[in-house]
Backbone as a ProteinNet text record, in pm:
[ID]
protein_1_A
[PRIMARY]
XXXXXXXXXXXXXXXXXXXXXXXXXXXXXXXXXXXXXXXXXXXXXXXXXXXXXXXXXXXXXXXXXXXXXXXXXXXXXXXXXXXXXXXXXXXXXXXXXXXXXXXXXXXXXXXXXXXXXXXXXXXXXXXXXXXXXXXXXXXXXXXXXXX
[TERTIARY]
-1284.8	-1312.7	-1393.5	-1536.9	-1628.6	-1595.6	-1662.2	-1642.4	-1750.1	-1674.3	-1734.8	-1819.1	-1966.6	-2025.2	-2024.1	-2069.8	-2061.3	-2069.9	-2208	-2264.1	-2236.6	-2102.1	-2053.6	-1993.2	-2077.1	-2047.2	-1898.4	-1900.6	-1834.5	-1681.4	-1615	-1452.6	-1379.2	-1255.1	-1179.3	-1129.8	-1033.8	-1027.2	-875.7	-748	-641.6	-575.5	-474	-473.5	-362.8	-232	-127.5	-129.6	-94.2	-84.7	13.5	147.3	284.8	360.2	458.1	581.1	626.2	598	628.6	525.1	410.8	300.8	164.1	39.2	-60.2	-135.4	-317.6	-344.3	-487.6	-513.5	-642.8	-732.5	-882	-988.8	-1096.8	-1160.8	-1263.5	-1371.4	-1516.1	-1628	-1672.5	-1567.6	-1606.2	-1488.3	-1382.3	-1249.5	-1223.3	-1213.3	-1128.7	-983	-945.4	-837.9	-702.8	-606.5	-500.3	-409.5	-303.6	-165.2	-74.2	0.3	53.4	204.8	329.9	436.8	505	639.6	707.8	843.2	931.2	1076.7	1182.9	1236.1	1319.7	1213.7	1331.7	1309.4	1203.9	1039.5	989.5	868.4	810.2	690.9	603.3	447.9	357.5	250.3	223	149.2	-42.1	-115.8	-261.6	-363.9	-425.5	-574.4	-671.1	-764.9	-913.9	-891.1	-902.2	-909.9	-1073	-1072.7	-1172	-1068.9	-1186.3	-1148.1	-1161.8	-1014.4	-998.5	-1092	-1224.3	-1373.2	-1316.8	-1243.3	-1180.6	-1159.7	-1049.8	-944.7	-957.3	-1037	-1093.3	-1200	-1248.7	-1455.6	-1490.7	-1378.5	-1469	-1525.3	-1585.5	-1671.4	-1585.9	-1674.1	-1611	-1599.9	-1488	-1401.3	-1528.6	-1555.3	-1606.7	-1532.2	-1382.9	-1332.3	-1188.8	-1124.4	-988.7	-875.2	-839.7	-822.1	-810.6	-765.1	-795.6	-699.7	-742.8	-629.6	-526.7	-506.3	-419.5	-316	-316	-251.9	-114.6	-60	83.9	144.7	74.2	193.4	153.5	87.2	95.7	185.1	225.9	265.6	449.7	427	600.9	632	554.5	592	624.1	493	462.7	527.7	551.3	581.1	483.7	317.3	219.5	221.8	273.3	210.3	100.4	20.5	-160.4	-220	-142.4	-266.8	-273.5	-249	-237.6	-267.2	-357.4	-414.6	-343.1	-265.7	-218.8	-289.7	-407.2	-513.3	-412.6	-311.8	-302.3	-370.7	-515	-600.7	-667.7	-703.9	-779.9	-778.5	-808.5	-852.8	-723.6	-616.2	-507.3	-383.8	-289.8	-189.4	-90.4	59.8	213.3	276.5	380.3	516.7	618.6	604.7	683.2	860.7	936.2	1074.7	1194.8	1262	1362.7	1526.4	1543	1604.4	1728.8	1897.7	1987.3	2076	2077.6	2137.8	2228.5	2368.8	2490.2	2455.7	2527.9	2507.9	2604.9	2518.9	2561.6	2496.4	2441.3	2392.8	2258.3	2229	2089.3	1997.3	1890.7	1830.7	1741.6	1646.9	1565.9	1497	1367.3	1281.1	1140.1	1132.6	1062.6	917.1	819.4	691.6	629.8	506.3	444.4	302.2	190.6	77.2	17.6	-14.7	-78.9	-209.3	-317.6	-410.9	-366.2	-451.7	-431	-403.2	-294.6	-262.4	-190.2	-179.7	-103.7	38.3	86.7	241.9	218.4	261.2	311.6	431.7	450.8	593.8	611.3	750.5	813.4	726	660	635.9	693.6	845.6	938.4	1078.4	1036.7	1134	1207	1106.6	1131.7	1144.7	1085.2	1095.9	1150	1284.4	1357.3	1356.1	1340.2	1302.7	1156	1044.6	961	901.2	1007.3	1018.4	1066	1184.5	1279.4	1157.1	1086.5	1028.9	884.6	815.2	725.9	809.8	965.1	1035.3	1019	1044.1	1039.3	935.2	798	715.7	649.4	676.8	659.5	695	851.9	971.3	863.6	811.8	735.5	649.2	569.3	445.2	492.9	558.8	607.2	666.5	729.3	769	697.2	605.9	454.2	408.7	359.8	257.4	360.4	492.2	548.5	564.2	578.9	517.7	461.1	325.5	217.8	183.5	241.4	207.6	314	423.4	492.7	486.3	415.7	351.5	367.3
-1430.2	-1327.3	-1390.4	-1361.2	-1411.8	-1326.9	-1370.6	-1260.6	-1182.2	-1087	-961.5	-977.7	-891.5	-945.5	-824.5	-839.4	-769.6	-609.4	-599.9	-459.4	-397	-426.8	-359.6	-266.5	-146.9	31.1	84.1	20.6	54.8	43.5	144.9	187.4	125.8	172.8	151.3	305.7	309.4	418	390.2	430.4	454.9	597	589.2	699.1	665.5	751.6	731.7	720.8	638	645.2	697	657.5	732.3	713.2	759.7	764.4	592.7	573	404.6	321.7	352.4	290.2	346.5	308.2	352.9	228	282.5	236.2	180.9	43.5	60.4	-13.2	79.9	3.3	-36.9	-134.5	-184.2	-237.3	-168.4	-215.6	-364.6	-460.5	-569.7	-661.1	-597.4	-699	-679	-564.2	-578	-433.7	-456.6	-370.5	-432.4	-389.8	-402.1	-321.3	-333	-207.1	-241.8	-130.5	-106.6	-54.6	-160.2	-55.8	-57.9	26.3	72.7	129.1	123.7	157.2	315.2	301.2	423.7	564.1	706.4	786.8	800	801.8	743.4	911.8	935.9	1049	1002.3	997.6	889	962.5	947.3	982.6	946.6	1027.4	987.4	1035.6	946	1005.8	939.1	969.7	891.3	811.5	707.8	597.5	639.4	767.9	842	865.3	855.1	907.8	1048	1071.4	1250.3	1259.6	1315.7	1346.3	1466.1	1545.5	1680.4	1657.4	1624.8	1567.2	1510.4	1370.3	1280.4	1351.1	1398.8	1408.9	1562.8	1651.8	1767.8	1793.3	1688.6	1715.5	1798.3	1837.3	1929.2	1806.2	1843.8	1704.5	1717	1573.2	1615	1565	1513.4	1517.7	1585.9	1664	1769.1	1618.2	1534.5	1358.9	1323.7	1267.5	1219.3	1111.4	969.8	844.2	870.9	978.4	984	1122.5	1160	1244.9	1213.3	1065	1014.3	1058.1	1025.1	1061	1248.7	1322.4	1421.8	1508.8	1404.3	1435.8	1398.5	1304.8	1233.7	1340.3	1323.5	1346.1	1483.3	1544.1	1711.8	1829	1725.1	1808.3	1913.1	1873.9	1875.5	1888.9	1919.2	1872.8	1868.9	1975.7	1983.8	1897.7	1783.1	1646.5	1580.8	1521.7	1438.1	1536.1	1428.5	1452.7	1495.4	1667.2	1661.4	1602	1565.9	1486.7	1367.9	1351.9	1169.1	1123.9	1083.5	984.1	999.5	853.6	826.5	681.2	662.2	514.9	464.6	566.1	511.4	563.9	466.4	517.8	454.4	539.9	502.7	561.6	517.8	569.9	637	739.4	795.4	774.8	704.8	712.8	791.6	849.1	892.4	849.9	784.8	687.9	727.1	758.9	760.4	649.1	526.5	481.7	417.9	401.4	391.7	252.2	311.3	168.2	32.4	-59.4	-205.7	-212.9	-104.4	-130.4	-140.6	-182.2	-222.9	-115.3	-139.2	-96.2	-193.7	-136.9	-274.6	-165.3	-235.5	-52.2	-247.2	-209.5	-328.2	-255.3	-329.8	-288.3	-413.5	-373.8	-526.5	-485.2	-563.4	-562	-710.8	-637.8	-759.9	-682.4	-788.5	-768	-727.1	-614.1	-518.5	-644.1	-594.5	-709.9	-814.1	-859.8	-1021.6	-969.8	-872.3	-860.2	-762.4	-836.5	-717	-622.5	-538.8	-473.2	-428.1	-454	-438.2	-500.6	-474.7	-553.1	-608.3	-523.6	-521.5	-638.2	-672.8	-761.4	-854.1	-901.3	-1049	-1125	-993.4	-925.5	-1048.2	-1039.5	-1135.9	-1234.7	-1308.4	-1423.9	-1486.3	-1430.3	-1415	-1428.3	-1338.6	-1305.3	-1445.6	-1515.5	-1619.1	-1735.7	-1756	-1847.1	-1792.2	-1668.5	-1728	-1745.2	-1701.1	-1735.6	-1878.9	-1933.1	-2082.5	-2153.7	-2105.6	-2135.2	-2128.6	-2030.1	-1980.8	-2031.7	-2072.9	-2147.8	-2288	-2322.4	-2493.9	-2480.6	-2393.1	-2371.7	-2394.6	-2302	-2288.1	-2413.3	-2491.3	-2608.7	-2702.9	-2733.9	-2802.9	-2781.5	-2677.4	-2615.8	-2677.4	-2639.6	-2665.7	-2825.9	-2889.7	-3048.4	-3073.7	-3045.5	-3085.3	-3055.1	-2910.6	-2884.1	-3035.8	-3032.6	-3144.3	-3233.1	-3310.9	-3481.5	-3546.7
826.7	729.5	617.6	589.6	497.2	370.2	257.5	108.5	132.4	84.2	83.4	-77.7	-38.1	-143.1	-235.5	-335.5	-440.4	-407.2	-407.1	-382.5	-245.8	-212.7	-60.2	-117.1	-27.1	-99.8	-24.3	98.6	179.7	157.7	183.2	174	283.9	251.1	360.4	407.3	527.5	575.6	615.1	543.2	569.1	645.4	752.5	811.2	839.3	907.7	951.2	1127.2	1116.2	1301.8	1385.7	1336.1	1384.8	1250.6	1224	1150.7	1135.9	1021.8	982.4	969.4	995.4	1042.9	1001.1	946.2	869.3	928.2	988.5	1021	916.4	882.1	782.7	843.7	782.5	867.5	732.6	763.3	664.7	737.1	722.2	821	795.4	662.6	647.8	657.9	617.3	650.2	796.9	846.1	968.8	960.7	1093.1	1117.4	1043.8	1017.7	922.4	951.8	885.2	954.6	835.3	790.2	674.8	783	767	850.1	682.9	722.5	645.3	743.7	657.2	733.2	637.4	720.4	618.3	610.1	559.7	519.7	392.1	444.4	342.1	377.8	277.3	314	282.6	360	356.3	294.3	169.7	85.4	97.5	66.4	96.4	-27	-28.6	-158.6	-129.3	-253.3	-211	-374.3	-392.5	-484.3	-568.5	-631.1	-692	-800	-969.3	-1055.8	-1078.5	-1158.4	-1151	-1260.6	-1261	-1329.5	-1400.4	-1351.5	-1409.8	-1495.5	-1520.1	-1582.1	-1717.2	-1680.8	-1796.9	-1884.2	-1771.6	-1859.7	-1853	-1743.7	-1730.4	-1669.8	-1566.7	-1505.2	-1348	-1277.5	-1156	-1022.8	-947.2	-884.1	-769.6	-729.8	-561.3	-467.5	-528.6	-401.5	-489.9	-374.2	-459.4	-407.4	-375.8	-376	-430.4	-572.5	-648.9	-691.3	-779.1	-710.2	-815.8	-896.2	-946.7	-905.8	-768.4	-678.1	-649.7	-642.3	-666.1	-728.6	-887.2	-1026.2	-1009.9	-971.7	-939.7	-886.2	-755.1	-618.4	-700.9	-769.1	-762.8	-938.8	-1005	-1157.7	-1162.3	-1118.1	-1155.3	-1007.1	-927.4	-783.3	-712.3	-708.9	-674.6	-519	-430	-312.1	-273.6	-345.9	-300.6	-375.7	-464.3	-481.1	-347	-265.3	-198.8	-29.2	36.8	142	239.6	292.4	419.7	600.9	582.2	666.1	724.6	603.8	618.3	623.2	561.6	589.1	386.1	334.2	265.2	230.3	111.7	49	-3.1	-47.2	-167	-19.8	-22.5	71.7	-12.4	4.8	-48.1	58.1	77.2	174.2	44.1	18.6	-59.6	-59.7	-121.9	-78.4	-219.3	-175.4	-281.1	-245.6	-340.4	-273.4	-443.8	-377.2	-461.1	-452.3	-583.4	-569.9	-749.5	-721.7	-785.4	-850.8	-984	-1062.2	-1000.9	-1045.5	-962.5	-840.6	-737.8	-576.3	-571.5	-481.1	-471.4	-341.4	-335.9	-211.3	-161.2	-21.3	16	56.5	38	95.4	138.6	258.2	363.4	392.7	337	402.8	471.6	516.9	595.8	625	538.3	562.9	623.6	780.5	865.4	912.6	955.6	1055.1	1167.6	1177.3	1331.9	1479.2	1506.8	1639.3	1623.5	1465.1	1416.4	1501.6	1469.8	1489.6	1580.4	1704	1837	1801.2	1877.2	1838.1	1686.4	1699.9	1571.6	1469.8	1372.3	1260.5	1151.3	1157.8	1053.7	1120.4	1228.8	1330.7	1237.2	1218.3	1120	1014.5	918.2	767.3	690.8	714.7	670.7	597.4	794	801.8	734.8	738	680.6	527.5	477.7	311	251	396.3	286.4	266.8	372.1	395.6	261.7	274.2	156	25.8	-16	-120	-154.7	-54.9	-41.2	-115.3	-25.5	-39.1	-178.5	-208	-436	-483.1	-451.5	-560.3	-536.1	-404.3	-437	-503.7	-539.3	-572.4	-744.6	-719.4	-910.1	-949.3	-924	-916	-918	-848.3	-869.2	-984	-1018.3	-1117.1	-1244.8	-1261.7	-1399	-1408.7	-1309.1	-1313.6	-1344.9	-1318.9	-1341.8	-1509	-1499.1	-1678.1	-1788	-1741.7	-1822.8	-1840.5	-1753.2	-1763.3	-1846.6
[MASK]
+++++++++++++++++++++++++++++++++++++++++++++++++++++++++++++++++++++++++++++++++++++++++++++++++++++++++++++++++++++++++++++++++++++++++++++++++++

């Protein structure tokens, strides 16, 4: 994967593929996959400023990347793309939980194909290990600052 250079006009193209799973494409990065677990509603927009809104001006796309806080704040359903497909994607979750308890809400962004199967298999195992990997990092870095 080379850098993408400046003046690349080109988008990406998020879409849902099945239930848990969102598929993203970029004509310069590559294929990608967004899973997600749980009772979640998979939210869609176009990463466009609401022109309405701010300036007045008339929308050209009815998309707009501020269709979330729309969708979650105002109870909007017509911000957000029934297509399933745009630039801005969330897995919507509503999630009740009691003081003191926790939740775990698991996503996983890999290159299309990295993870056969399950993508969420290994989550875990996965997470502990880049934990690991931070706690060295951070650990290094504050060394180095103390000398």
């Amino acid at each position: 994967m080379g850098e993408i250079a400046e003046e690349c006009t080109s988008k990406p193209l998020i879409a849902l593929e099945r239930d848990g799973l969102a598929h993203v494409h970029h004509d310069q990065l590559g294929e990608y996959q967004i899973a997600y677990e749980g009772d979640a509603t998979p939210l869609f927009t176009e990463n466009e400023t609401n022109s309405a809104r701010l300036h007045g001006y008339p929308e050209w796309s009815a998309f707009v990347k501020d269709a979330f806080h729309d969708y979650v704040v105002r109870g909007r359903t017509d911000a957000v793309n029934p297509g399933q497909t745009g630039t801005k994607f969330a897995p919507h979750y509503v999630l009740e939980i009691e003081p003191g308890q926790s939740q775990v809400v698991r996503l996983r962004l890999s290159a299309k194909g990295e993870v056969p199967g399950d993508a969420l298999a290994d989550f875990d195992q996965i997470f502990a290990e880049r934990m690991k990997e931070a706690d060295g990092i951070l650990r290094r870095d504050f060394a180095r600052r103390n000398r």
